[in-house]
N, C-alpha and C positions, 0 to 999 in steps of 0.2 A: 040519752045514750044508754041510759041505764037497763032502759025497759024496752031496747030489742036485745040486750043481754041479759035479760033477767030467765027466760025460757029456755038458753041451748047449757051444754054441758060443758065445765072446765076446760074440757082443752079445745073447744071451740077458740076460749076467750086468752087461752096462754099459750095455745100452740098453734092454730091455724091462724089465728088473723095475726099475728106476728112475722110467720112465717110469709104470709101472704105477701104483707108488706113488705118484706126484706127481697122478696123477686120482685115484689113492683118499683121499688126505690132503691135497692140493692146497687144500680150504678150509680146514681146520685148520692148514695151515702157514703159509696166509696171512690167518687171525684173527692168529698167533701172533707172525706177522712185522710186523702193523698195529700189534699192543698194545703189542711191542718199543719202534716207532716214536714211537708217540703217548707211552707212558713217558717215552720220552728227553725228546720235545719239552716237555712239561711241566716235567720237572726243569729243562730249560734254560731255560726262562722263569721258572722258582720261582727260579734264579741270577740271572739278568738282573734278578727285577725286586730282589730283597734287596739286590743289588750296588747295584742305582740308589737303595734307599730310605735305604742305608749313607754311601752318597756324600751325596746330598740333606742327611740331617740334618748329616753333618759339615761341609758347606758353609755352612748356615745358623746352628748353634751357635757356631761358632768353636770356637779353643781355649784351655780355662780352665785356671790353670795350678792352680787348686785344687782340680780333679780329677786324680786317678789316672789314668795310663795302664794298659792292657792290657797 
């Protein structure tokens, strides 16, 4: 790889074949970057809401002392 870049000039090698790629895979990187996203945001909400539904019922059970703790 080295030595069909070893003959063109710097920005051959830092500006156009980046660039290049960024239109050739430009949609696939940005499915890939949405899926990332939307992933997160989901798991962050599947915390959010578990954390609220945790709190909720310990709020309204109280605590019994003849239950076991965790």
């Amino acid at each position: 790889m080295r030595e069909i870049f070893a003959g063109l000039p710097w920005w051959v090698k830092w500006v156009a074949v980046p660039v290049i790629a960024l239109v050739v895979f430009g949609g696939l990187i940005a499915h890939v970057v949405g899926l990332v996203i939307s992933l997160l945001f989901k798991v962050l909400v599947f915390v959010a809401l578990v954390g609220g539904l945790i709190y909720v019922v310990r709020k309204f059970t109280g605590n019994s002392s003849s239950r076991s703790d965790w």
